[in-house]
N, C-alpha and C positions, 0 to 999 in steps of 0.2 A: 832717084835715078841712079842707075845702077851699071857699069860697065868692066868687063875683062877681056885681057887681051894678052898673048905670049909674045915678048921680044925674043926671040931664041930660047934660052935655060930660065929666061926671068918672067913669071908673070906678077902682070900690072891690074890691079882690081881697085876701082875707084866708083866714089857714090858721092851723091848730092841731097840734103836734105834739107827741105823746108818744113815750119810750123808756125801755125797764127791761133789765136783762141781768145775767147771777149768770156769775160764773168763779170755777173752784176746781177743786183737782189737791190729789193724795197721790203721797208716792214710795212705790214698792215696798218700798225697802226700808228701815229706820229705822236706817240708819246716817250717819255721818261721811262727808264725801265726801275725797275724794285727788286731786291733781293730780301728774302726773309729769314731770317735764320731760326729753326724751328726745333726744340728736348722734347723729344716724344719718351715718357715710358713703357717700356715691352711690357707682355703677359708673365714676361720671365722674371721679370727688376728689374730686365737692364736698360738701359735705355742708347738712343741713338739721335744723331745731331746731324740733320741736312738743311740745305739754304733751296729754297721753296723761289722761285721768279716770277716776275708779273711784269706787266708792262709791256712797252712796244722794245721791240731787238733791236740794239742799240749799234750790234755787228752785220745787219744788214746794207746799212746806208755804203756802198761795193759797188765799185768797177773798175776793172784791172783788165787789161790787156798785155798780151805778151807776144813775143814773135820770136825767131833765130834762125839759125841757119847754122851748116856741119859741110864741112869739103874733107873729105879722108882720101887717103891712096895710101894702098899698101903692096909693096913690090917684094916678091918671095923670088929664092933662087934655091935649084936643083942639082946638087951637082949628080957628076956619071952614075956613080956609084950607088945614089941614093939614099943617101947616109945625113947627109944634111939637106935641113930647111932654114935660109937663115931669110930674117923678115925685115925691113924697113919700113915702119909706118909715118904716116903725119898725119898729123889732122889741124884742121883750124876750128874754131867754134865760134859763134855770133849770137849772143842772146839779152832781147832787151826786152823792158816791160812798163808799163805804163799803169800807178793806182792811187784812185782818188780816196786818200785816207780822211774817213768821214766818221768813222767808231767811236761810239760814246756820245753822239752833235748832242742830242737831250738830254745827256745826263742817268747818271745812277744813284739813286736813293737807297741806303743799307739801314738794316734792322735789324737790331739783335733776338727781338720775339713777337711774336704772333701780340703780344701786350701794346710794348712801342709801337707796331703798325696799327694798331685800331688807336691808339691816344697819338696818334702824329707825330711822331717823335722816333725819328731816325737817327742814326751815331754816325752816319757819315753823308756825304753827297760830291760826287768828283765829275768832271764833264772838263771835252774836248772843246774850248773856245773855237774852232776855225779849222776848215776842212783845209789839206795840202794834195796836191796833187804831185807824187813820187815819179821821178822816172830814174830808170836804171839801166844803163849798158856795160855787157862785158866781152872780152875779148879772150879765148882761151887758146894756148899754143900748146899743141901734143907731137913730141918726139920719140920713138923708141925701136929698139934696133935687137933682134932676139934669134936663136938659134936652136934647133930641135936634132940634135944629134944621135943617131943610133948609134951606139959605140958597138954592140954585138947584135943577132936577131934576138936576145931576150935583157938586153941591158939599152935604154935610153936615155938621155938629158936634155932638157930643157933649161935655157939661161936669157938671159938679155938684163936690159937696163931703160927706166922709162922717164922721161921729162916733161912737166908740165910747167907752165908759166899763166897764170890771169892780170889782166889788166883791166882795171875800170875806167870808163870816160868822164866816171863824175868825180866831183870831192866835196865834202862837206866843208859850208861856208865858214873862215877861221873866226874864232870865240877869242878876244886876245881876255877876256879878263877870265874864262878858263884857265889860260896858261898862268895869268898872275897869281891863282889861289892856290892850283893843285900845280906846276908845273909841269903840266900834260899838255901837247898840242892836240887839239881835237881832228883836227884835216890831216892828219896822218891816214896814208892808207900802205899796207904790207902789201906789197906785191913778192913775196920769196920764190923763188925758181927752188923744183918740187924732182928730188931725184930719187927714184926707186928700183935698184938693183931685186932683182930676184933667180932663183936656181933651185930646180924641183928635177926630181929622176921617178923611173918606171923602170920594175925589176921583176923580169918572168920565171919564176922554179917550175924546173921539171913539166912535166905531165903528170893528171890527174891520176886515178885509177880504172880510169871507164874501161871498157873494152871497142875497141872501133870494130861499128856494124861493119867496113868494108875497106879495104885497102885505099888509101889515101883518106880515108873518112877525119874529120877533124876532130881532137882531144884536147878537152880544156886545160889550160896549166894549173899544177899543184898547187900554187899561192901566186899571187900577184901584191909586191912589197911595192907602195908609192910612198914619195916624201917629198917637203920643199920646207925651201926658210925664203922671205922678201920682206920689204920693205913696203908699205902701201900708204899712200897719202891722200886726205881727201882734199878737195879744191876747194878753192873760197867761195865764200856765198853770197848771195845779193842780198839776203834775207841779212844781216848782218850790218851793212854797207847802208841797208836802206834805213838801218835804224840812227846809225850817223847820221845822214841827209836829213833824218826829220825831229831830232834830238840833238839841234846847236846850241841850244839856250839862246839862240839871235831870236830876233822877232820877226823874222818868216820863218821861223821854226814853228813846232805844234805849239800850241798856248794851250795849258790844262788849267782846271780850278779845283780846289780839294779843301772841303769844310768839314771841320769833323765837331763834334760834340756841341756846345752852346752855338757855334758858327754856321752851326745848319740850318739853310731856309727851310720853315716849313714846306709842306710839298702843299698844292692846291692841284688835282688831279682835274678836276670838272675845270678849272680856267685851261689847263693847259691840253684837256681833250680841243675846245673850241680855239684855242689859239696857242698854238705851238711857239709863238714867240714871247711868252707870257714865263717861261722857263728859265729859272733863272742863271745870273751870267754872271753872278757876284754871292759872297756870302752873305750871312743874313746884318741887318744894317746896325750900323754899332760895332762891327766886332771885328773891322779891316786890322785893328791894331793889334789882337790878341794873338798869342798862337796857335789856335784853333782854328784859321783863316788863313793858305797859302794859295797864291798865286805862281809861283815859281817856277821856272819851267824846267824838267829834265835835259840831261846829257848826256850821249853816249859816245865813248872813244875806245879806239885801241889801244893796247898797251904798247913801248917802243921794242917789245923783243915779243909779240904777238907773232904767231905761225900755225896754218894751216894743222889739224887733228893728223898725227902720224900714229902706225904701231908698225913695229918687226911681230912677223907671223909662223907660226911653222907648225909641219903638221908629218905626222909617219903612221901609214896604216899598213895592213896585211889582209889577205881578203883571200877564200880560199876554204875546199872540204875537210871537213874533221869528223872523228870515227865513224872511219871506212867507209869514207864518201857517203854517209847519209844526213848529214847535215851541213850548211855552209855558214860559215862565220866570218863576218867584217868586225874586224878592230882599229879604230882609230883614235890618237893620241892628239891633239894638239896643243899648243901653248902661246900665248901673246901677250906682248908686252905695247901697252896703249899710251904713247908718249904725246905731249902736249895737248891734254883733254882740257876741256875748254871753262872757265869759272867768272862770275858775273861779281865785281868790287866794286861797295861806295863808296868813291874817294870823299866824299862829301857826309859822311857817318863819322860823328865823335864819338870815339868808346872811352868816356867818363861814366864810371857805372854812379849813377846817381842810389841806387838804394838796391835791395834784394827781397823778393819774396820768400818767407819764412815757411810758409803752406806748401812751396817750393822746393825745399833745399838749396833756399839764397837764390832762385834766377834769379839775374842781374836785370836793372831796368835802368836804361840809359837816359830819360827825363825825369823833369824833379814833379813831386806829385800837385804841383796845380799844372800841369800839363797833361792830367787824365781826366774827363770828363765823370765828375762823379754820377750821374743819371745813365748813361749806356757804357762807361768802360772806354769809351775813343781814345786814344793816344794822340798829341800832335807832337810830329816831332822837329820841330824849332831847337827846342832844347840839344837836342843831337845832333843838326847842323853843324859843318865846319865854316862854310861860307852862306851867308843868307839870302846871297842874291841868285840860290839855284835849290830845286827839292833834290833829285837823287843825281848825282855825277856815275853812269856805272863805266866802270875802266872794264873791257873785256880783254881778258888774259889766257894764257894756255902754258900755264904753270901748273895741273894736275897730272897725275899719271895711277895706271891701275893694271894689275896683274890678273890674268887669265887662265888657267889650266883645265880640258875637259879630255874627258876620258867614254870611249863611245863602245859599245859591245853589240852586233846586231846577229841573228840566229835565225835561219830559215829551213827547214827541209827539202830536201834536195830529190824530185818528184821526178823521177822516169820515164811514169806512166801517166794517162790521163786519172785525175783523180777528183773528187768529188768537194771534199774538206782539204784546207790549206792555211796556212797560219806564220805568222814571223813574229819575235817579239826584239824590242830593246832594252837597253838600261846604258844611263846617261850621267857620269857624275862630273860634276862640274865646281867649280873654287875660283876665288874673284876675292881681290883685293883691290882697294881703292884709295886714292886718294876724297879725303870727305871737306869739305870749305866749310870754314864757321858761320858764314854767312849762309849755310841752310841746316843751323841749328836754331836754339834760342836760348840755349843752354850753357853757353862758355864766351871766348874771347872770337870776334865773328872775323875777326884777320888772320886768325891761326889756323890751320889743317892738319890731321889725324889719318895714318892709315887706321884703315877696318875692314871687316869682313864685308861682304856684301849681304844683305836681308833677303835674296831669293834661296828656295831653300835648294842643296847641292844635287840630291836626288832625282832622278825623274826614271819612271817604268811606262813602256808603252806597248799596245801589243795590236794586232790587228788578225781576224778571223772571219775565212772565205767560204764560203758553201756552194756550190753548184748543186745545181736541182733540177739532172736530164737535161742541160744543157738551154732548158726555160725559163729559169732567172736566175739570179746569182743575187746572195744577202751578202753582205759585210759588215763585218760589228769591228768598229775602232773602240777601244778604250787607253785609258792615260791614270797614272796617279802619280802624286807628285809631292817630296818633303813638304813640313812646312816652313814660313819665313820664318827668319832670327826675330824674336819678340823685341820691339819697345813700345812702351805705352803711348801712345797718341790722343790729340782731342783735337777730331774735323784736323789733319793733316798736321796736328800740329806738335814738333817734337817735345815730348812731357818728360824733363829727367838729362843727365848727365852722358848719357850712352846714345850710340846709334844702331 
């Protein structure tokens, strides 16, 4: 719903929005799912390593509901002159959601090869004891107050300042023996007020070189120069909040199970096609004591100096005909700096490197080796536990940062007449620096971080080509090529080596 209206100099534009939407899925089939992990060798030598799935979909079992609501008004004023637009917005925002988190109820049976799935013998099996049903409200408040200045008819600015604020109506239920291990309270939630100055200009040169067909006829400008530097902050998420809510380590939290190597039940697929509750809900009998048998349940918290993803932005182009009006060029420059990028810590990870692989170049391996399953390779990691009465503690933080520069060149021909064939090309370089978390290596200290270059590669060409044909159909051929990534050796995603 949608409404404006002129008080004198000042117009009032105001809207109303509402939204509702229901998701939900069932698997086919009510069973356990399987993942296989499968070394094919090519034609070539080489070979290649994918995980092959079976089973019934274990991320089906889905139903979420969501709803909100948006109340905005924005009031502009005009002075005489016309020279300024200065704007006042608000907004309020309302959005909650409702999901019955049921993923994984049967369980997941892993296989390191096509071998262990035909002799029964799986290296892992994990499953979600007990469905939760999440709900989440949030309340968002939006301020901000901006001004569009003409300083001359070919010079203008644009400026203002924006304020945001969310609040959630829930809190995650307090974990005191959380606080007693890690000294983290889990029911913290950041609510920071979100403030984003920005200031951007438009700059008209001259006149083109056209010739005006007629007396007052209109003549494009020589170049048009735009720029701005701001602030921009994203809002907080639900998706974040809901994983506190369902990651207390209390017992209405999610209850998971995780067997790995001798601790694994065998799987009996024919009892648990005819009885789904034949599946099982414990490891295999015998081996509650060992460490190959965790029960534990996950935790997730915020850090106490947690803050919403910011970056300062800025960007300067020129846009405009070059030799003698037969071709048009846009150039644009921009640059950003990405403050408080977001990184995922196990407070609950001991980094005692228990031994190194030599095959390796020393990777470090954090349990001692009767804590690797000699038949499939499974790890349990007991051994690397700080506290026993939880599997991972992850403290989410926003202590990364990452530098951005891209540089844009675009080229079209500048067509007078009607014309048959027509074509534009670009070229795009780009450089990114990052901050990189050890905890998505496997290769060094997993609490330390490294800048590095980023692995997409800087280059990109792009070009696109028009044809008209009498005016009866018209082809276009896109094409793209593009650097390649910065190399490091991987196997199935996984980082092989000291570098990234």
């Amino acid at each position: 719903l949608r409404t404006n209206r002129y008080f004198g100099l000042i117009l009032s534009e105001s809207s109303v929005g509402l939204n509702v939407a229901r998701n939900y899925g069932e698997p086919y089939l009510d069973l356990p799912s399987g993942r296989v992990r499968v070394n094919s060798v090519l034609d070539d030598g080489a070979s290649g390593v994918q995980n092959l799935a079976f089973g019934g979909n274990q991320g089906l079992f889905t139903e979420s509901r969501t709803f909100g609501g948006t109340v905005q008004n924005t009031l502009s004023w005009f002075d005489d002159a016309n020279k300024h637009r200065v704007k006042l917005t608000t907004e309020l925002q309302y959005s909650g959601s409702q999901q019955n988190l049921a993923n994984n109820l049967l369980g997941t049976f892993s296989f390191n090869s096509l071998e262990d799935f035909e002799a029964g013998r799986p290296a892992s099996f994990t499953r979600q004891l007990t469905a939760r049903q999440r709900t989440i409200s949030q309340y968002t408040g939006s301020l901000s107050l901006g001004d569009s200045w003409r300083r001359t008819p070919n010079v203008q600015f644009q400026y203002g300042i924006r304020v945001d604020n969310t609040r959630f109506a829930q809190r995650p239920g307090y974990n005191a023996d959380v606080e007693a291990a890690f000294g983290r309270r889990n029911d913290r939630i950041p609510a920071p007020v979100a403030i984003s100055p920005r200031l951007g200009f438009s700059w008209t040169l001259g006149q083109s070189q056209d010739i005006m067909a007629f007396t007052g006829a209109f003549r494009p400008p020589r170049a048009v120069v735009r720029g701005g530097i701001g602030v921009f902050t994203n809002g907080s998420q639900a998706g974040q909040l809901g994983s506190l809510l369902d990651n207390t380590g209390l017992p209405s939290g999610i209850q998971q199970l995780v067997c790995n190597g001798e601790a694994v039940p065998i799987p009996d697929w024919n009892a648990y096609s005819s009885n789904p509750s034949a599946v099982p809900d414990r490891c295999a009998d015998g081996t509650s004591g060992t460490p190959f048998a965790n029960a534990a349940p996950n935790v997730v918290l915020f850090a106490s100096s947690f803050m919403p993803q910011r970056s300062i932005r800025s960007n300067l182009s020129w846009q405009g005909p070059i030799l003698d009006a037969r071709f048009s060029l846009n150039a644009e420059g921009t640059w950003a700096l990405n403050m408080n990028q977001q990184q995922s810590v196990d407070l609950n990870f001991r980094a005692d490197r228990q031994f190194g692989l030599d095959s390796e170049d020393g990777r470090p391996v954090y349990v001692l080796p009767s804590s690797i399953d000699t038949l499939t390779g499974a790890i349990a990691s007991r051994d690397a536990r700080v506290s026993p009465l939880f599997n991972r503690v992850t403290e989410l933080r926003s202590d990364i940062r990452s530098q951005t520069a891209q540089l844009s060149l675009r080229l079209s021909p500048i067509q007078r007449t009607p014309a048959s064939l027509s074509w534009s090309g670009a070229y795009t370089l780009t450089y990114v620096r990052e901050q990189v978390p050890g905890f998505q290596s496997t290769a060094g200290d997993p609490f330390t971080r490294e800048w590095a270059v980023a692995t997409t590669g800087p280059h990109q060409f792009s070009y696109n080509v028009r044809y008209n044909a009498f005016n009866y159909f018209t082809v276009n051929w896109n094409g793209q090529f593009r650097s390649g990534s910065a190399f490091t050796p991987t196997v199935a995603g996984d980082i092989n080596g000291d570098g990234y």
